[in-house]
C-alpha positions as CSV (number, residue, x, y, z in Angstrom):
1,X,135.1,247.9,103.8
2,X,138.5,248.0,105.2
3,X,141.4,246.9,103.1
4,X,143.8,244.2,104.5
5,X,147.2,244.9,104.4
6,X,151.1,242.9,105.3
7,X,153.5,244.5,106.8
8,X,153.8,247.8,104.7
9,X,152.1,247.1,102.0
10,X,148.5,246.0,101.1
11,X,146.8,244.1,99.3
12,X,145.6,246.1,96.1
13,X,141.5,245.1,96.6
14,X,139.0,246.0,99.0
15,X,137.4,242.9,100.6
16,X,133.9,243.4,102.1
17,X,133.2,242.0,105.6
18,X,132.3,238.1,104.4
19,X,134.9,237.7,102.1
20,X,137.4,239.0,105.3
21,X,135.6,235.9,107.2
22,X,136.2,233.6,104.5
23,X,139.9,234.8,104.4
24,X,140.3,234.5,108.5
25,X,138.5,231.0,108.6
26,X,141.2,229.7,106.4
27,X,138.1,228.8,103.4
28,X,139.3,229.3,99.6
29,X,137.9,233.4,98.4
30,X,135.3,231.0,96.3
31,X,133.6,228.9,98.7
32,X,134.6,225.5,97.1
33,X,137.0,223.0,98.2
34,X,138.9,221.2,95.7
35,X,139.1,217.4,96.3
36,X,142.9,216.3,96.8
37,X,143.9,213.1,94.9
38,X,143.8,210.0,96.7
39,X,147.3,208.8,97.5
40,X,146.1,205.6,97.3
41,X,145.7,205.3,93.8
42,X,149.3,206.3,93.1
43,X,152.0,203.9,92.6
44,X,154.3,204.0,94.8
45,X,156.7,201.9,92.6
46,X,156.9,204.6,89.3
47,X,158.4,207.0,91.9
48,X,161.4,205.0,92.7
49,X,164.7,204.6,89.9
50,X,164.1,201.3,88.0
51,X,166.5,199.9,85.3
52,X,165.3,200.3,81.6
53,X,167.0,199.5,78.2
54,X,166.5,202.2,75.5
55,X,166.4,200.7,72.1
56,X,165.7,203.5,70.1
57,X,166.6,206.9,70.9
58,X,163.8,209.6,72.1
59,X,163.4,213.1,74.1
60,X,163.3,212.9,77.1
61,X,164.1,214.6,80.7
62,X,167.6,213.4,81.8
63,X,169.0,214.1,85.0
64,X,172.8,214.6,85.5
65,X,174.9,216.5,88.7
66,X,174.0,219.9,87.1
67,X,170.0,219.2,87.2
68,X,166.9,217.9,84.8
69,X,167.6,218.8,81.4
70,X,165.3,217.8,78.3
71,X,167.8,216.1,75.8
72,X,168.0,213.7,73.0
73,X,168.0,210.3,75.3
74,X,170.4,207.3,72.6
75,X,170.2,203.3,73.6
76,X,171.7,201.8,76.3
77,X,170.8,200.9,79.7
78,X,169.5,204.0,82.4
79,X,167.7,204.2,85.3
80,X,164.3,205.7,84.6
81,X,161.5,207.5,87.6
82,X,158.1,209.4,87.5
83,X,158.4,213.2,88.4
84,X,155.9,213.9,91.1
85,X,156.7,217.9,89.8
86,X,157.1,217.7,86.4
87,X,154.4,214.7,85.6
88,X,156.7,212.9,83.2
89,X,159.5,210.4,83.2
90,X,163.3,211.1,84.0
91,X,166.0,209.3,83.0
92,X,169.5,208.9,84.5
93,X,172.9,207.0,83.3
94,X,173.1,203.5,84.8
C-alpha cells in the first residue's frame, strides 16, 4: 500500500496496488464508463437568443450586465436561450 500524494499534501486514503493502476491508466476508481450524451440529439437552435412575447408574467432566469438573476419576468417582448449550465431557459430585454 503506498499512499499517493500532490505536492505536500496527500490524499487522505490508502489505495492498494490496482486501484493505483486504475488511477494511472486514466479509468474512473469504479471500473465503469459513463456514456456521454450524443451531441447530435441536441438542438442546436434552443442555444441561440430567439425573440419571444411574454403575455403573462412568470419566474424566470433573466440575464442583465450584472449576470443571471432569477426574477419576476412581466409581458413584453425579450430574447429568450437554453442554458447549457443551468438546464433552463434565460431571458433577456429585447
Amino acid at each position: 500500500m503506498f499512499m499517493i500524494s500532490a505536492g505536500k499534501f496527500a490524499i487522505g486514503r490508502k489505495f492498494g496496488r490496482q486501484d493505483a493502476d486504475i488511477l494511472l491508466k486514466g479509468l474512473p476508481p469504479n471500473g465503469v464508463w459513463q456514456a456521454m450524451q450524443d451531441p447530435s440529439t441536441i438542438e442546436q437552435s434552443d442555444y441561440d437568443w430567439q425573440p419571444c412575447s411574454i403575455i403573462f408574467p412568470r419566474i424566470g432566469r433573466f440575464m442583465d450586465r450584472y449576470g443571471v438573476r432569477r426574477r419576476l419576468i412581466l409581458p413584453g417582448h425579450y430574447f429568450v436561450r437554453r442554458s447549457r449550465s443551468m438546464g433552463g431557459w434565460i431571458y433577456r430585454r429585447g
